[in-house]
PADODREN-28004 format. One record per residue (C-alpha): residue in one letter; x, y, z. Coordinates in steps of 0.001 Angstrom, whole numbers, plus 500000, padded with zeros to 6 digits. Layout:
% PADODREN-28004
aXYZ...
END
This chain:
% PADODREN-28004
x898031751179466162x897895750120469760x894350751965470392x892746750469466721x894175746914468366x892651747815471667x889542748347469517x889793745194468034x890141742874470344x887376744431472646x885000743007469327x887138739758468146x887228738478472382x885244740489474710x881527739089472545x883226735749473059x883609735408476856x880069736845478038x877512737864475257x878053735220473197x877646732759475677x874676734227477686x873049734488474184x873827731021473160x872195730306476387x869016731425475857x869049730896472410x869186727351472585x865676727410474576x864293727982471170x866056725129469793x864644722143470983x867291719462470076x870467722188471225x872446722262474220x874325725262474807x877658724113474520x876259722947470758x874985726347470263x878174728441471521x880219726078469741x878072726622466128x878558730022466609x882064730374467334x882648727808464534x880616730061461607x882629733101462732x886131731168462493x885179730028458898x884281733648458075x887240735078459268x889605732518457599x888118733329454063x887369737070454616x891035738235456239x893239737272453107x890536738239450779x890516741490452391x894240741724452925x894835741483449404x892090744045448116x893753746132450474x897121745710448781x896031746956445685x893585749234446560x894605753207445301x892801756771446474x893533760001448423x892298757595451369x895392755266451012x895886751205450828x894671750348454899x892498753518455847x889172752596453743x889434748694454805x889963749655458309x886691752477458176x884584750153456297x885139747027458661x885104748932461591x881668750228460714x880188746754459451x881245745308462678x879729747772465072x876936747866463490x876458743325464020x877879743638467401x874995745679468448x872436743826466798x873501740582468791x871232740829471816x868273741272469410x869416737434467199x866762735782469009x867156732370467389x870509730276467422x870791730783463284x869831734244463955x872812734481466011x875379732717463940x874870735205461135x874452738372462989x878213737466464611x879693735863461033x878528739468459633x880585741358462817x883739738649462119x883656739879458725x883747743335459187x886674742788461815x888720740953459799x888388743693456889x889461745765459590x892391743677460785x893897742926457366x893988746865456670x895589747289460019x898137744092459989x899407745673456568x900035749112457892x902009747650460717x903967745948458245x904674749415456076x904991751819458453x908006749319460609x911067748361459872x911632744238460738x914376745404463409x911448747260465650x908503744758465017x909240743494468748x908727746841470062x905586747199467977x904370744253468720x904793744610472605x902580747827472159x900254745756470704x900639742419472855x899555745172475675x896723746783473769x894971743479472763x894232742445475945x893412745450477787x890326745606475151x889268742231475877x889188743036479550x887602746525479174x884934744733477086x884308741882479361x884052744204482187x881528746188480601x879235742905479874x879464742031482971x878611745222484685x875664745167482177x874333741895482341x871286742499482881x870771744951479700x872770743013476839x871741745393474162x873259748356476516x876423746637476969x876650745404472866x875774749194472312x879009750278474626x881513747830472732x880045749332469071x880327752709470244x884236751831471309x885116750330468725x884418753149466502x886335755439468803x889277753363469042x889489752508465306x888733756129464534x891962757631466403x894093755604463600x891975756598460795x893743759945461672x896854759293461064x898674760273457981x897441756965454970x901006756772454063x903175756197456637x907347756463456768x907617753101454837x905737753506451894x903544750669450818x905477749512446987x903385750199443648x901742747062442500x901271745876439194x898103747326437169x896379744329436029x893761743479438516x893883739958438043x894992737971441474x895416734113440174x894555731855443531x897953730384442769x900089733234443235x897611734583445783x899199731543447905x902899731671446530x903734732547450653x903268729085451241x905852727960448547x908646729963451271x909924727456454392x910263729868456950x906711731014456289x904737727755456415x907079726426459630x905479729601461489x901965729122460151x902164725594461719x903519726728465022x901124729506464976x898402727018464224x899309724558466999x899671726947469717x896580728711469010x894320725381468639x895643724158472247x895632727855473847x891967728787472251x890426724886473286x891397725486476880x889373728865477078x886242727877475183x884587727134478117x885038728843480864x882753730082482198x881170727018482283x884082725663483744x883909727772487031x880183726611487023x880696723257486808x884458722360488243x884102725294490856x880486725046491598x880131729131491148x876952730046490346x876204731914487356x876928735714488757x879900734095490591x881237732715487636x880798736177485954x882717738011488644x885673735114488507x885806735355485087x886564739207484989x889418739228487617x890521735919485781x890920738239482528x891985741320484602x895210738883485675x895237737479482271x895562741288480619x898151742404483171x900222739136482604x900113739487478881x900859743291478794x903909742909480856x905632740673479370x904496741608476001x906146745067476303x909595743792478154x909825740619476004x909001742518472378x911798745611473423x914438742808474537x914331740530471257x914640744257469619x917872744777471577x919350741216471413x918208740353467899x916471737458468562x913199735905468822x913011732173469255x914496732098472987x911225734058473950x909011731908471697x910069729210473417x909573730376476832x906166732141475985x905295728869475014x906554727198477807x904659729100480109x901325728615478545x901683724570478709x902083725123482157x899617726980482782x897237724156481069x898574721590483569x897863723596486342x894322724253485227x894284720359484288x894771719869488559x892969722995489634x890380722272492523x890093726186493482x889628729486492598x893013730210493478x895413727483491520x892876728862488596x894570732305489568x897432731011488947x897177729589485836x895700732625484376x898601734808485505x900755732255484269x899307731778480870x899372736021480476x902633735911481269x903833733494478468x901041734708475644x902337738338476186x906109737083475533x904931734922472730x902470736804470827x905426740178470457x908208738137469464x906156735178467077x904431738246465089x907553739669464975x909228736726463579x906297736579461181x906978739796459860x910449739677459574x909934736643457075x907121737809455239x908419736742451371x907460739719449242x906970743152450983x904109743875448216x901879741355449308x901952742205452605x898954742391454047x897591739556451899x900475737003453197x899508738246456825x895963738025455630x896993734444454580x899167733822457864x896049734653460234x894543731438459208x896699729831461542x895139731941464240x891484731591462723x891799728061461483x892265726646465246x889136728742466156x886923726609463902x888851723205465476x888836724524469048x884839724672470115x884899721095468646x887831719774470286x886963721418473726x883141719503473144x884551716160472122x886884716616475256x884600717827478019x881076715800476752x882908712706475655x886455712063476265x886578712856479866x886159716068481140x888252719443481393x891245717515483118x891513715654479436x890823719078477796x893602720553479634x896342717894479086x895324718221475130x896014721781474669x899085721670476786x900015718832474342x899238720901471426x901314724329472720x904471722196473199x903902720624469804x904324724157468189x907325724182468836x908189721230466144x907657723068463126x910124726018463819x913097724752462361x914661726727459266x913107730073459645x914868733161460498x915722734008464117
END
């Protein structure tokens, strides 16, 4: 599970942080009314919208999907494949709509790919040992997004070679899950023949408290913590005054920091709420640390307070993002619907990515700058902490 997240992160971030926005770059040369920032943000935007239709859809199909292949396995396959196939065609969009479709086709496959693997994680684990899972994975995730941006960078100058390098591991890493057994300790429970999926009980989750107080402080958190990274590499161009292969190299040991910071505390923080039985005390220091790592960015002058704030804002994701999903699977109202509810619960991650390019350009073009940008999404992280009242902890 940790490898296929490893593999999916490296194509959900890593395009995100240097393709997509040396493509948007020159894509918007062809454009003739298009800045870049429009460009990245259109982009990002048409992926986000994707993703928030196609992971429940997919989530759900995978729920009552039957064969020798199992419930997960052919979502997982077939996604992973789709989206390897986009990700290396994205050097080659040559025209900004060009390259909104070829990267809403590779956030489709992906989240085919992540509902089949969200809903295994949810079979195969009891709730008691979802923190330990989920530190496993709060390491994985953003190990992949480093090894991806790494190779990018190192490949700059040949985009198609370095798209061709995250399709190729992608595959791999999906592949090693693929196999594993397609039934796994915790069987997935036999669903009901008719193949009729009424949108209203498709969203009963929402009809359970603890589930929709979690959505919103998943939503929250992710809309401040994804606005304050939209830009950065243009914000070591322009705050720093890096040039552009400056910026690149910053940016890389800025993730590097990021990934080691989130896969710490991600494996200690996920095994301790195991041990104590309880999650909130690390969601609220995970989220904690992230606000303040927004106000020091908010104040940074130099490459090292940005240091800072990266290690800083590893250090709470990776003790958030174990113990939250954790929390989120623990009250998850019907074990059936599993990977349709966290199909339907990933909307609060995907939802702020169609929010966050627009909020970041309203705050850096028109509301003042990245010192506004930066108080917002620290705003917005504390704020996610409103909604958690009444679920499980």
């Amino acid at each position: 599970m940790a490898s296929a997240q490893f593999g999916l992160w490296l194509g959900l971030y890593a395009p995100l942080k240097i393709l997509l926005p040396l493509l948007a770059d020159s894509a918007q040369a062809t454009a003739t009314m298009a800045t870049r920032e429009f460009v990245l943000a259109a982009v990002t935007v048409a992926g986000s919208l994707v993703a928030l239709v196609a992971n429940p859809l997919f989530g759900a199909l995978s729920d009552r999907t039957r064969g020798r292949w199992g419930a997960r396995h052919p979502w997982v396959l077939g996604g992973s494949l789709t989206a390897a196939l986009a990700i290396g065609a994205l050097p080659f969009a040559a025209s900004p709509l060009a390259l909104v479709m070829v990267w809403a086709t590779a956030k489709l496959g992906l989240n085919a790919s992540m509902a089949g693997l969200n809903g295994s994680a949810a079979d195969r684990v009891s709730p008691a040992l979802q923190g330990g899972l989920w530190g496993w994975i709060g390491m994985a995730q953003p190990l992949g997004l480093v090894f991806g941006v790494a190779v990018c960078s190192a490949s700059v100058a040949d985009l198609p070679l370095a798209a061709r390098v995250l399709a190729m591991a992608l595959l791999l890493c999906n592949g090693l899950f693929l196999l594993t057994r397609s039934d796994g300790p915790c069987p997935h429970p036999a669903m009901p023949t008719s193949t009729s999926v009424p949108w209203r009980q498709s969203l009963d989750a929402f009809r359970h408290r603890p589930f929709i107080a979690l959505w919103w402080s998943r939503f929250w958190l992710y809309l401040g913590w994804s606005a304050s990274t939209v830009y950065l590499l243009y914000f070591l161009e322009e705050r720093l005054g890096f040039s552009r292969g400056e910026a690149l190299e910053a940016q890389v040991l800025l993730l590097f920091l990021y990934a080691l910071g989130t896969a710490a505390s991600a494996a200690l923080a996920g095994q301790a709420s195991d041990r104590l039985g309880r999650r909130f005390i690390f969601v609220l220091a995970g989220s904690g640390a992230m606000a303040l790592a927004c106000a020091l960015m908010l104040i940074s002058q130099t490459l090292l307070m940005v240091f800072m704030a990266t290690t800083v804002l590893g250090l709470g994701y990776g003790t958030y993002v174990a113990t939250h999903q954790a929390l989120v699977v623990e009250n998850l109202p019907d074990s059936r619907h599993s990977a349709r509810d966290l199909g339907l619960f990933n909307g609060a991650n995907t939802a702020p990515m169609v929010l966050s390019p627009v909020l970041a350009w309203l705050c850096v073009m028109h509301l003042g700058g990245y010192t506004t940008l930066f108080g917002v999404s620290a705003f917005l992280i504390l704020a996610s902490l409103l909604p958690l009242r009444g679920c499980r902890r």
